[in-house]
C-alpha positions as CSV (number, residue, x, y, z in Angstrom):
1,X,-115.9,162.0,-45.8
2,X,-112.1,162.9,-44.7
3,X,-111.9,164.5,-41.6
4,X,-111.3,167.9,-43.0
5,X,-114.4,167.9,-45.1
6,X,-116.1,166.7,-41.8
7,X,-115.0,169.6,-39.4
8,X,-114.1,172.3,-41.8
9,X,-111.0,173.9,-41.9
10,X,-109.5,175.8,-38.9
11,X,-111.5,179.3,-40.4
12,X,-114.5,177.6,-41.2
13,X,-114.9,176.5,-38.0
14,X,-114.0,179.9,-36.3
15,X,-116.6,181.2,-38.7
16,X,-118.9,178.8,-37.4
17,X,-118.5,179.8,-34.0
18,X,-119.0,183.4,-34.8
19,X,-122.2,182.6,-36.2
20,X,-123.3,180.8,-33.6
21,X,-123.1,183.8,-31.3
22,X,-124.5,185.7,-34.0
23,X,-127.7,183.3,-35.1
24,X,-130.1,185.1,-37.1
25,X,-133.9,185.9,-34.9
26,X,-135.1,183.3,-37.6
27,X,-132.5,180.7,-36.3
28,X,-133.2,181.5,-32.9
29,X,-136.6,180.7,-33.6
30,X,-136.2,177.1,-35.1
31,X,-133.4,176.2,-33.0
32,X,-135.7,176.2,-30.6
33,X,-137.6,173.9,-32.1
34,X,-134.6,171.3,-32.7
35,X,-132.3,171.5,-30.0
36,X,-132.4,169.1,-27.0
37,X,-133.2,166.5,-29.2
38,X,-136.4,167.7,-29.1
39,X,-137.4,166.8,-33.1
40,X,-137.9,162.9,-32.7
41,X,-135.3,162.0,-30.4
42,X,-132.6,163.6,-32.8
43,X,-129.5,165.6,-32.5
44,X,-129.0,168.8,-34.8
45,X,-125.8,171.4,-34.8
46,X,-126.5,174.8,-35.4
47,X,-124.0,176.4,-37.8
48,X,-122.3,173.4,-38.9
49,X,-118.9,173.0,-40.6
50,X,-118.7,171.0,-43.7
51,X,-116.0,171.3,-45.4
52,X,-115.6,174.5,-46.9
53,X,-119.4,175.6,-46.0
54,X,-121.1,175.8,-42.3
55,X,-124.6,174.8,-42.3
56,X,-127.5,176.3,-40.4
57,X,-128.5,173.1,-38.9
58,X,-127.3,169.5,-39.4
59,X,-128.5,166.0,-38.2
60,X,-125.9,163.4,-38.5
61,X,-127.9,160.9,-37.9
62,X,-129.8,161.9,-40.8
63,X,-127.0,163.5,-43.0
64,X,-129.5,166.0,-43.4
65,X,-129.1,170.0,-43.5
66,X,-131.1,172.4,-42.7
67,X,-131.0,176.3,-44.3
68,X,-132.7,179.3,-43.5
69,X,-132.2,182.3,-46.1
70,X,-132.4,185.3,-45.3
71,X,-133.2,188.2,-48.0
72,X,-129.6,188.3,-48.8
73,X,-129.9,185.0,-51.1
74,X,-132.3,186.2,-53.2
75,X,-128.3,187.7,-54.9
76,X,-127.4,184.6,-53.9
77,X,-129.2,181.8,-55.8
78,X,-125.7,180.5,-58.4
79,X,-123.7,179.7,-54.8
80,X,-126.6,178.2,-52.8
81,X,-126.7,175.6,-56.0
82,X,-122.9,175.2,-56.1
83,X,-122.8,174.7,-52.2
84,X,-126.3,172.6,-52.4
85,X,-124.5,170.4,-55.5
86,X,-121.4,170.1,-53.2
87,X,-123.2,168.8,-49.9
88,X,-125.0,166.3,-51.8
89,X,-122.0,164.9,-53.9
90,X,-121.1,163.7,-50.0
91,X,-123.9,162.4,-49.1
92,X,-125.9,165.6,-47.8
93,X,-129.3,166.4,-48.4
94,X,-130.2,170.0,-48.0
95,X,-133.7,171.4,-47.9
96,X,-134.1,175.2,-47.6
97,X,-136.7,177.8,-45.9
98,X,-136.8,181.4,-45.5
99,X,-136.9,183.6,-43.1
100,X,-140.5,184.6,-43.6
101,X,-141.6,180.4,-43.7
102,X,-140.1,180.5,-39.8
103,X,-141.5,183.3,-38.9
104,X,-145.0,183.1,-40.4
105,X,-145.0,178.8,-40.1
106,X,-143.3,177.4,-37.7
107,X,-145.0,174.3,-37.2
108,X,-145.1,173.6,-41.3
109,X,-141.5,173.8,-41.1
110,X,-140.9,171.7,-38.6
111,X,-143.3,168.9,-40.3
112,X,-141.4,169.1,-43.2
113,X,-137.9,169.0,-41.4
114,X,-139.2,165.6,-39.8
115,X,-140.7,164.6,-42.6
116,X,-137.3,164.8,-44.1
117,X,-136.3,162.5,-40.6
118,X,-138.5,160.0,-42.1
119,X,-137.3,159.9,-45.3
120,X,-133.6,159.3,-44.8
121,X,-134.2,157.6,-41.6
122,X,-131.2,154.9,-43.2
123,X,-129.5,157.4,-45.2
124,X,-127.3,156.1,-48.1
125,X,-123.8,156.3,-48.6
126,X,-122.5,159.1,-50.9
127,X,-120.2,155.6,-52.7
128,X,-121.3,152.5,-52.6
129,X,-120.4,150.2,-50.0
130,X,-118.5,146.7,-50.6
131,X,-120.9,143.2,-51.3
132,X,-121.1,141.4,-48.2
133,X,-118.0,140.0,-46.9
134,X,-115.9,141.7,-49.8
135,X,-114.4,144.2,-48.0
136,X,-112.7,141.7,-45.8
137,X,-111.7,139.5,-48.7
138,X,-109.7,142.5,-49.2
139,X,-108.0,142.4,-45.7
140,X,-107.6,139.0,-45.1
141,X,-110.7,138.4,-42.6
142,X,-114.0,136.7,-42.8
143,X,-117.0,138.4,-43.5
144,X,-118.1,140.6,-40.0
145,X,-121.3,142.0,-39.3
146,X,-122.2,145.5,-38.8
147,X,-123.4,146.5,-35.3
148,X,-126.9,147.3,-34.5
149,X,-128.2,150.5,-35.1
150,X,-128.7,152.8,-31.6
151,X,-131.7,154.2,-30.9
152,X,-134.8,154.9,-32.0
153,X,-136.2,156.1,-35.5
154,X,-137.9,159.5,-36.4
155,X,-141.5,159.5,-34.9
């Protein structure tokens, strides 16, 4: 992912501060849930920049988005796809709740957001990565090892 489609452009991410003054009760309510790390040992954003698009939540770690609609998606269901369709062409898996699952179950909502944690908990690349030692064929080097993963799983 360039670093554009990372951070957003400049008025995404101005956008994406507004909201974050301006989160929804229904946010309010599951960020409560997910901040501080407090979902597994995880770190989620609240009103994320992707690219073009800012996300309710967002676990990196996970690659993993998290949207709450409102009843103003119910007019909205052709751009949720096309935005849905663009987040997982890079890698982004998005799973969706509304306003009433928050409100009426909370706890179901967070089992299912960390049983998406579990799911991805090594989340594929959106394009494949190089056989073992081929992408340093390609510069010149032998074959190097990856790092060890930080940190603990989803649990």
């Amino acid at each position: 992912m360039t670093e554009e489609e990372r951070r957003g452009p400049r008025p995404i991410v101005d956008r994406a501060r507004k909201l974050r003054r301006e989160q929804t009760p229904a946010e309010a309510k599951l960020w409560a849930c997910l901040r501080d790390r407090q979902l597994a040992g995880l770190k989620f954003r609240r009103q994320h920049p992707i690219g073009r698009y800012v996300v309710d939540f967002y676990c990196a770690a996970r690659r993993l988005a998290v949207e709450i609609d409102g009843d103003s998606h119910a007019d909205q269901l052709a751009y949720d796809r096309e935005r849905t369709a663009w987040l997982n062409q890079r890698g982004v898996r998005v799973i969706r709740f509304t306003n009433r699952d928050v409100f009426e179950h909370l706890e179901g909502v967070v089992e299912v957001v960390l049983g998406e944690c579990d799911r991805s908990e090594v989340c594929p690349s959106p394009q494949p990565s190089p056989q073992r030692g081929e992408g340093a064929r390609l510069r010149g080097e032998g074959a190097r090892r990856s790092p060890a993963r930080r940190g603990g799983g989803c649990a």
